[in-house]
N, C-alpha and C positions, 0 to 999 in steps of 0.2 A: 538784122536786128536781133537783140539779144531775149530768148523767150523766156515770159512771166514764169516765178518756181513759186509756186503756190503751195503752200504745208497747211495740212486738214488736220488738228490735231484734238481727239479725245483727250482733254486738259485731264493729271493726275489732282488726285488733292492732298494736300501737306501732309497727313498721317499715314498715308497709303493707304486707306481704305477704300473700298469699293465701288462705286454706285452705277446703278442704270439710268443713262440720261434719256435714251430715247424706248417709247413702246410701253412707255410705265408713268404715264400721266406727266407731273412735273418734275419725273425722278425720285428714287429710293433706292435705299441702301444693297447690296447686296444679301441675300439669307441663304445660308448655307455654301458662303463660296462659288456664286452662279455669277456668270460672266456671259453678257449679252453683246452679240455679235455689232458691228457701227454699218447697219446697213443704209441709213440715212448717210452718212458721212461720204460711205462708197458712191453712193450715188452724186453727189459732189463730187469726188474724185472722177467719174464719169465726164461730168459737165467739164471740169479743166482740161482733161485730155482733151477733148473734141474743140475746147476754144485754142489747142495747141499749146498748152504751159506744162515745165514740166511741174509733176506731182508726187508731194510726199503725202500717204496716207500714214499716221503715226497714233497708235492706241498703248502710250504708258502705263496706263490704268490696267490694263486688260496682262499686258510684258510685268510689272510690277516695277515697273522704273522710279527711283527715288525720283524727286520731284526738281530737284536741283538739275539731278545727272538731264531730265529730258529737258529741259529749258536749256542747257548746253549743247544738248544733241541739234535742237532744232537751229539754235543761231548759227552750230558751224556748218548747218547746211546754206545758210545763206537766201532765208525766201525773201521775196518781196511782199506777199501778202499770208498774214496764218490767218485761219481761221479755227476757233476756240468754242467747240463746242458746250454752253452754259445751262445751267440749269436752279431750280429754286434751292436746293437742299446745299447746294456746292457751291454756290454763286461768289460767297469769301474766298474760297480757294480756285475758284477760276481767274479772279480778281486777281489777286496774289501773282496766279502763274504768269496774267498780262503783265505785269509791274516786272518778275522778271524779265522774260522778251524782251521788253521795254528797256532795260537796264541791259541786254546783250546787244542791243542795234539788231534786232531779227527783222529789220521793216513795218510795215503796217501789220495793224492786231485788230482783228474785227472778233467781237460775242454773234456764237448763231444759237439755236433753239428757241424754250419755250418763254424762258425767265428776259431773252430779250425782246420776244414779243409784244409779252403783256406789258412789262415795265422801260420801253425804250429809253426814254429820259432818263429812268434811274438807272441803269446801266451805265449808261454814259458819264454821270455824273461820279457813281459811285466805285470808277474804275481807271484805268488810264488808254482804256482801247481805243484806240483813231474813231471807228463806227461802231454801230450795231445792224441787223438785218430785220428785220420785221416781218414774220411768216416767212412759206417756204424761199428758200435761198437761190432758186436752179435758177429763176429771170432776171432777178437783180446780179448775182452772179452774172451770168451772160455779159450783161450789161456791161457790168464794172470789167468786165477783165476784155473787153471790146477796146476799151477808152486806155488801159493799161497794158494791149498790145500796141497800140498808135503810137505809144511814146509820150503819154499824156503826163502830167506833171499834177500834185496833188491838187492844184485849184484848180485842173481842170478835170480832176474826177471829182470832185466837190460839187461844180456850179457848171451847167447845168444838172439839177439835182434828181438823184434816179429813183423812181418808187420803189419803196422798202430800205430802203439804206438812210440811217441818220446819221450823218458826222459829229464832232465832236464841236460844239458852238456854232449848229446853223439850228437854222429855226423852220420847222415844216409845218403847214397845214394839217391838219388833223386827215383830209383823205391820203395824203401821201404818205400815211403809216400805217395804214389799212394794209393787212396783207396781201400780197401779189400773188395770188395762184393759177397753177399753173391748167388751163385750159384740157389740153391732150395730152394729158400722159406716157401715151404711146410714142409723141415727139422726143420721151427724154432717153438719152444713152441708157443700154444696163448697167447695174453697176458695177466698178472698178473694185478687188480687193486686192491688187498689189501689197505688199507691206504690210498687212492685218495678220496675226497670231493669230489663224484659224483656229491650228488645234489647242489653245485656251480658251475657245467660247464654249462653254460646257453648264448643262444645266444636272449638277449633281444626284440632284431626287429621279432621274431616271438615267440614271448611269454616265459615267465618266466620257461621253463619245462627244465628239465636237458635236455642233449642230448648226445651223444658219437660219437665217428667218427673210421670208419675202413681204413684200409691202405692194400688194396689189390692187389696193383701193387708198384714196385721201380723204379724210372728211369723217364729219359724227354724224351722223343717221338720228341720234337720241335729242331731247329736248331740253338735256340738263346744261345749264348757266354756266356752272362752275367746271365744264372740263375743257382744260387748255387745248386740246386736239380741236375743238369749234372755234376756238380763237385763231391760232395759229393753221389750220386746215380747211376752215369753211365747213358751209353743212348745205346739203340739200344740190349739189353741184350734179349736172346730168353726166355720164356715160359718153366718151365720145362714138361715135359710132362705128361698130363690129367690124374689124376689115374681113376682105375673103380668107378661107380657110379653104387649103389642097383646093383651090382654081375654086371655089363655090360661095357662093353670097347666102348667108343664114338669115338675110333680113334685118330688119330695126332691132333694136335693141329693146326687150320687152319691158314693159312699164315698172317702176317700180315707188312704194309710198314712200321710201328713201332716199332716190336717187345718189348716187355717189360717184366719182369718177375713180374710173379703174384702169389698171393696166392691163391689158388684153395677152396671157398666156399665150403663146405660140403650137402648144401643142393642147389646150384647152380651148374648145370650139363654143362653150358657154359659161359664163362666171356665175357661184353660187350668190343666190338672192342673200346677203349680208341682212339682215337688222328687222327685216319686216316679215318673215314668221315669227321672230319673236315676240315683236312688237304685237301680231296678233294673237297669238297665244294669249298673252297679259291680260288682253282688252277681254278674252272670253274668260278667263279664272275669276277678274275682277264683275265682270254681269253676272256671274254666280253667288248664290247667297252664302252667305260667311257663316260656317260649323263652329255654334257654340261647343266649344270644349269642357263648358263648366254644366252641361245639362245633366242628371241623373242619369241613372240606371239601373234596370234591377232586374232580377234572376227573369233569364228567357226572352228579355230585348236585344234589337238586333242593333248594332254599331252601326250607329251612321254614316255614309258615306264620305269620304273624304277628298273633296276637289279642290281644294285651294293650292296647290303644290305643298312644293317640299316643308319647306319652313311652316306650314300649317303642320304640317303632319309629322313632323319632327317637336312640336310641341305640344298637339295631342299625343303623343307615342308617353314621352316624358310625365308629362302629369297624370295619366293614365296608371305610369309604374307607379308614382310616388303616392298615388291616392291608394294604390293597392298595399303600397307596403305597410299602409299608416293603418287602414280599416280591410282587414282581410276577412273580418265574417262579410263583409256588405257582397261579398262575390259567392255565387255558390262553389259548394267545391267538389263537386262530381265531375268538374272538369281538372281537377287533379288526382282524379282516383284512377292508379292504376289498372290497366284493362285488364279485362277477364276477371 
């Protein structure tokens, strides 16, 4: 039987500008010419190989491929299934790139990231992709390309219907949109960078050298509502537990007020506590009483201590100069008298 060719494609956008779709909240623009590596994407590409399809990893955005020329690239490879990395800022021009495809016969076109998470229906609606994904992609993936090695025919990768995949005119329960995550970590392949323009991922403001980024925890540790990493990642998920390192058992995995699940380093025998020194810190600057900065002062007082962090004391430093530069008798001035 003829195996699944699956195309993973960093969509360009019409004007060829830049953006970072993953590692950067809902996505933003490139500054300064920085080009962030598709380590999510890779990781996909992982998952295909292992369910046996072949796999194109393709980043236009990243090569600077006209938008046209990559939507031609990808048809005359012939996939059965692309998937279309989406995001808020790009979401028209993701849209766009499906309508092409669409318009080459490239097969099915599924939206992944953060913009199909939140807004599943509206994706669907306001685009021409077959599905959408809903949270991480590695289990429903699985899934779908399970039923798409069998020789499975679109109603019957439709119905019976797989969590986190919406089609295009079925109708789901509200839990069956709920993100799918993924358990152990450690079960997923590393990932694949076949076909990525390494040496274009470059973060200018410290020099022109490629670079690569690892993703060894999933999840928000913090409490805020509004960031899409808690939506589509989960929050508060435990740590699977530490395998042995060089023949030796290190024990449970020690407590933590954030728990997050990680990917366990091979050649790191403890992962750093992510979220909860900081989170401690906080809680001690905020039980501290707050330095009036507007309090007088006069010849022979000593400056009061300043513990609030930085931003306190970046704005006593500032008003500080400017009361000085305004009333310069209020200061004595033997502390600018030349010595001796």
């Amino acid at each position: 039987m003829k195996s699944v060719r699956l195309a993973i494609v960093n969509a360009p956008t019409p004007d060829g500008s830049v953006f970072m779709k993953e590692l950067g909240r809902c996505g933003r623009r490139s500054a300064g010419g920085e080009r962030w590596p598709q380590t999510g994407l890779a990781h996909l590409a992982a998952v295909g190989r292992t369910a046996g399809c072949e796999v194109l990893l393709y980043d236009p955005m990243a090569e600077a491929v006209p938008f046209h020329a990559a939507a031609r690239h990808i048809s005359s490879w012939q996939p059965d299934l692309t998937l279309l990395h989406a995001s808020t800022p790009t979401f028209v021009g993701d849209a766009r790139f499906a309508a092409a495809l669409k318009e080459l016969n490239a097969g099915l076109v599924a939206l992944i990231g953060y913009h199909p998470t939140v807004m599943p229906q509206a994706c669907v609606d306001q685009s021409v992709a077959d599905f959408v994904f809903v949270g991480e992609v590695e289990v429903p993936l699985m899934d779908l390309l399970a039923r798409m090695n069998a020789g499975a025919k679109r109603d019957e990768l439709v119905e019976p219907a797989i969590h986190g995949i919406l089609w295009r005119g079925q109708t789901l329960p509200p839990a069956m949109l709920e993100p799918r995550l993924v358990d152990n970590l450690d079960q997923l392949p590393l990932p694949v960078r076949d076909g990525l323009p390494l040496r274009r991922y470059v973060m200018p403001f410290f020099g022109r050298e490629p670079f690569t980024t690892v993703i060894p925890t999933r999840g928000c540790p913090l409490p805020a509502h509004f960031l899409p990493r808690r939506r589509r990642l989960g929050r508060d998920y435990p740590r699977p537990q530490r395998p042995p390192y060089h023949g030796g058992d290190f024990g449970p995995a020690p407590k933590r007020r954030h728990p997050q699940r990680g990917l366990h380093d091979r050649y790191l025998h403890r992962q750093p506590q992510v979220g909860a020194r900081s989170v401690r810190r906080h809680q001690e600057r905020r039980a501290r009483p707050a330095l009036d900065v507007q309090q007088p002062r006069g010849p022979g007082r000593a400056r009061p201590p300043l513990r609030n962090g930085p931003l306190r004391l970046q704005t006593h430093f500032l008003r500080h100069r400017v009361r000085r530069s305004r009333h310069p008798r209020q200061y004595p001035q033997e502390h600018h008298a030349p010595a001796g």
